[in-house]
N, C-alpha and C positions, 0 to 999 in steps of 0.2 A: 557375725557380730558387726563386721563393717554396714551392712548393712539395714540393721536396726541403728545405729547412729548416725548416719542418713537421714531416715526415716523421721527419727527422733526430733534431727537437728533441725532439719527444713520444717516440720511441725512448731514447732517452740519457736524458733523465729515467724513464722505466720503468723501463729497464737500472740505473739508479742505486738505485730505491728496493728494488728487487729485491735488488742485491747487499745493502745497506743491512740489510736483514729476512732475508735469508740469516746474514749475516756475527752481527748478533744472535741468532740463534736457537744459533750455533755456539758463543759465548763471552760471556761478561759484559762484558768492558774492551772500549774502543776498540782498533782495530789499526789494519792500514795498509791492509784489504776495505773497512772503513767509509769509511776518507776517500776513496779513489775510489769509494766510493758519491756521496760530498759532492760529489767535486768532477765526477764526472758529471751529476748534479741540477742544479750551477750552470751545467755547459755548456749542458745541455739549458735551461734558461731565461734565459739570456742568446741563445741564437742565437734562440732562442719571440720574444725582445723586439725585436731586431734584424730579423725575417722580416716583423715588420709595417712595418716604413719600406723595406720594398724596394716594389720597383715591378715 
């Protein structure tokens, strides 16, 4: 399982920074692309932080 949250985690933060630099390149202002950019980055390292106290 450690493993798959790795896996998981490093993906969803990609995924995040991606839309993130996408969603910039598109428009000036924040919108609602970027915060789920934000708040895919946060899942992705919160689960990163989490994966280390598994066993």
């Amino acid at each position: 399982m450690r493993t798959a949250n790795y896996v998981f985690s490093v993906i969803s933060i990609v995924l995040g920074i991606a839309l993130i630099l996408f969603m910039l390149t598109q428009a000036v202002e924040w919108n609602i692309g970027v915060g789920i950019g934000v708040v895919l980055i946060l899942n992705g390292a919160i689960r990163l932080w989490f994966a280390q106290d598994d066993h």
